[in-house]
C-alpha positions in Angstrom: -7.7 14.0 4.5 -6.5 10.6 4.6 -7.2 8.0 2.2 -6.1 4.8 0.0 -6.6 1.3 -1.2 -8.6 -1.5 1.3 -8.1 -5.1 0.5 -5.4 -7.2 -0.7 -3.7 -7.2 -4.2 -2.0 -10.6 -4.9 1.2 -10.8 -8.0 1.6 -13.8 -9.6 4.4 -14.3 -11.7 5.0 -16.6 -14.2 7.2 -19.0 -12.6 4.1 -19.4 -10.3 4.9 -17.7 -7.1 2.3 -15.0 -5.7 3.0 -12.6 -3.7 0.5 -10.7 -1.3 0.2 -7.1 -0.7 -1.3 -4.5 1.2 -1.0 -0.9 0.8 -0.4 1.7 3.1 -2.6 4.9 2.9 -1.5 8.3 2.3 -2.8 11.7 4.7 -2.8 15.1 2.6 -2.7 18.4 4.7 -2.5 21.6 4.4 -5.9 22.0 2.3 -6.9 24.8 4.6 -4.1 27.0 5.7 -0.2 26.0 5.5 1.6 24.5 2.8 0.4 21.5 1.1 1.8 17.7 2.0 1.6 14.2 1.3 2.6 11.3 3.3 2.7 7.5 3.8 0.6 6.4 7.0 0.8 2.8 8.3 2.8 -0.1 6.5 3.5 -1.4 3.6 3.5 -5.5 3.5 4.5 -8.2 0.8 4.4 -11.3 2.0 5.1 -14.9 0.3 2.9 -17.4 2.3 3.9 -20.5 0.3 7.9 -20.0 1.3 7.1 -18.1 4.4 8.5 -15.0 3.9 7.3 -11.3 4.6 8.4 -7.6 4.4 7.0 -5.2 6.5 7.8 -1.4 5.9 6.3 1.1 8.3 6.3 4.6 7.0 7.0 7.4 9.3 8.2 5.3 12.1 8.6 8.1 14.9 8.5 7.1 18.1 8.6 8.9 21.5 11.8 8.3 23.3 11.4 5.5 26.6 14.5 7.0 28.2 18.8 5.4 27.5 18.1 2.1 28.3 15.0 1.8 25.5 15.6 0.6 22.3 13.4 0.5 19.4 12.6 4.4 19.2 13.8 5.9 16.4 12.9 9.7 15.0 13.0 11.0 11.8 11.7 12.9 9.1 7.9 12.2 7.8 9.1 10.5 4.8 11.1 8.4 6.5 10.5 4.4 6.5 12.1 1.0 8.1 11.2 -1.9 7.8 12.0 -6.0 8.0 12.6 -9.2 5.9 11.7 -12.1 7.8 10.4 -15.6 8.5 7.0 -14.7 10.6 6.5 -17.0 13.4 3.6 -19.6 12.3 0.1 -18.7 13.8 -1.9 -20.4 16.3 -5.3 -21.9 15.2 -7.1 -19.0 17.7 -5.5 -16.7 15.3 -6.0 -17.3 12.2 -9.3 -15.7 11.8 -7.9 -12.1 13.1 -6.1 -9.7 10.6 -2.8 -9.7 12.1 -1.4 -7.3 9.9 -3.3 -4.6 11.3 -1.2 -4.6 14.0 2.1 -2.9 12.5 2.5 0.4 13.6 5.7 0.3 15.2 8.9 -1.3 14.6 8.6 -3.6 17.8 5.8 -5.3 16.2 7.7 -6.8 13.8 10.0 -8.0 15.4 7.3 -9.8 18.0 6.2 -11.4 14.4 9.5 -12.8 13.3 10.2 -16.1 13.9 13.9 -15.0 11.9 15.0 -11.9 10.6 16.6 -12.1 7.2 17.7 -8.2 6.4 16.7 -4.9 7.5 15.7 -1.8 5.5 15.5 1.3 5.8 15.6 5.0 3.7 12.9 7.5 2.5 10.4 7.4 -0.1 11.5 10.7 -1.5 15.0 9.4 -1.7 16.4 6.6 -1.3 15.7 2.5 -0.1 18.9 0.8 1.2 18.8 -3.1 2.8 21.1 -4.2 4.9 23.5 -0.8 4.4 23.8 -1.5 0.3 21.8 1.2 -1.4 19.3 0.4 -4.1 18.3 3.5 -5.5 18.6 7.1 -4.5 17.1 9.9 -6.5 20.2 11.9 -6.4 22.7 9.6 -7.4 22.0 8.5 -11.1 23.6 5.3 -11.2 20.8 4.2 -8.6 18.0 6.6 -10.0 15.3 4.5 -10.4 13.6 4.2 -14.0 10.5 5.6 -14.9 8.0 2.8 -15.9 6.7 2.3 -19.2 3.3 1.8 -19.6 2.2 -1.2 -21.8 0.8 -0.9 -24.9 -1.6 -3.9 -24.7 -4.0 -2.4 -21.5 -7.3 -4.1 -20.9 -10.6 -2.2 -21.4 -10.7 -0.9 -17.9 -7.2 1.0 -17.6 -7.3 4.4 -16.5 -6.1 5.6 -19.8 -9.5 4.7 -21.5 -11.1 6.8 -19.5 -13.5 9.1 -21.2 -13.3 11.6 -18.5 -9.4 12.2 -18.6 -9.5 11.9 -22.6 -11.7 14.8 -22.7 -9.6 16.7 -19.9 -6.3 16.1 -21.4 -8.0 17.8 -24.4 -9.1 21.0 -22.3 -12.6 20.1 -23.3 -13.8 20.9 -19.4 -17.5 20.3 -20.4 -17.4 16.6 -21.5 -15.0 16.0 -18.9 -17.5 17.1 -16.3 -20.2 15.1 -18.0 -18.1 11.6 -18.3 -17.0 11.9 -14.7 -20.7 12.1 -13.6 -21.6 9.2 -15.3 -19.2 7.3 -14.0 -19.9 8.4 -10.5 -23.2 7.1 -10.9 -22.3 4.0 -12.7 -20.0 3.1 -9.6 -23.0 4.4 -7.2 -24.9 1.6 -8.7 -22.1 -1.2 -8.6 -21.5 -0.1 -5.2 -25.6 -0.9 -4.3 -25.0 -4.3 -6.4 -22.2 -5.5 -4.4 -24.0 -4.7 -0.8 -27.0 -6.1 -1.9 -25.1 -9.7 -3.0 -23.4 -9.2 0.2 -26.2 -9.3 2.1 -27.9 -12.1 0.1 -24.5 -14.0 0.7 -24.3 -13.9 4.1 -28.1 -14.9 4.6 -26.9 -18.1 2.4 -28.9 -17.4 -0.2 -28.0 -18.1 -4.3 -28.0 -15.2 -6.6 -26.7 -14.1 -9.7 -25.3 -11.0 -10.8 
């Protein structure tokens, strides 16, 4: 099963710079027969458009061998990532109407997008990130462990932690659990039918109002 989050997410911090992000998706296996795994699939990109600067990290970047003289293959374990800092090279007016990013699936790629290449990383999910050789956390070493987060106290309305179904399974009580989750599958059925209904009204060029 493979599955995750479509779209972009933008960060903006308070000294005003955003940040742009896209998130790779994630294949489970071993539902059926064989033990059961997780792992990354595709990229991982943030990317400052304002100061022209991006980071690509591809997840599981095995590639088949192209014989001594190739480079660019690497081969690892499934959890294994590398990726790029760089300056991407500026886009051509053809261009800018096609999703470039969808092209990162090896580690050639980005370097055919860099215009300069600021640092290289590399490591694994599981245990460790390192840029440019200098670890920055590794799960066994607890000088670099990385913190766990804590959540804020001030949440708006629509975190995950005000959500009537998990109240009521955090609390064992399996039947209103059962019953919040289906109302909320049918309250996002029906925002679901909103949206492609303004779609289509959008793209027609007509006005509407939710």
């Amino acid at each position: 099963m493979r599955a995750g989050q479509e779209g972009n997410c933008y960060i903006k911090f308070t000294d005003g710079q955003v940040i742009k992000t896209v998130a790779p998706h994630y294949t489970l296996g071993g539902t059926v027969m064989g033990d059961r795994t997780i792992n990354a699939d595709g990229f991982f990109l943030f990317e400052d458009e304002a100061n022209q600067i991006k980071a690509v990290i591809i997840f599981n970047p095995i590639m088949k061998a192209g014989g001594i003289f190739s480079s660019n293959t690497y081969a690892g374990k499934t959890d294994d990532f590398r990726g790029l800092i760089y300056k991407p090279k500026a886009k051509k007016k053809k261009d800018k109407k096609k999703d470039k990013d969808k092209k990162f699936s090896k580690y050639k790629h980005m370097e055919e997008d860099a215009e300069e290449i600021y640092s290289e990383i590399e490591g694994s999910w599981l245990r460790e990130l390192i840029i440019d050789g200098e670890e920055y956390w590794n799960i066994n070493n607890p000088e670099l462990r990385p913190q766990r987060h804590i959540p804020n106290t001030i949440a708006l309305p629509s975190d995950w932690r005000f959500r009537e179904d998990l109240i009521y399974l955090f609390r064992n009580n399996m039947k209103m659990a059962d019953k919040w989750k289906v109302r909320l599958e049918v309250q996002q059925r029906l925002d679901r039918k909103h949206r492609k209904e303004a779609d289509k009204k959008r793209k027609k060029g007509k006005k509407f109002i939710y």
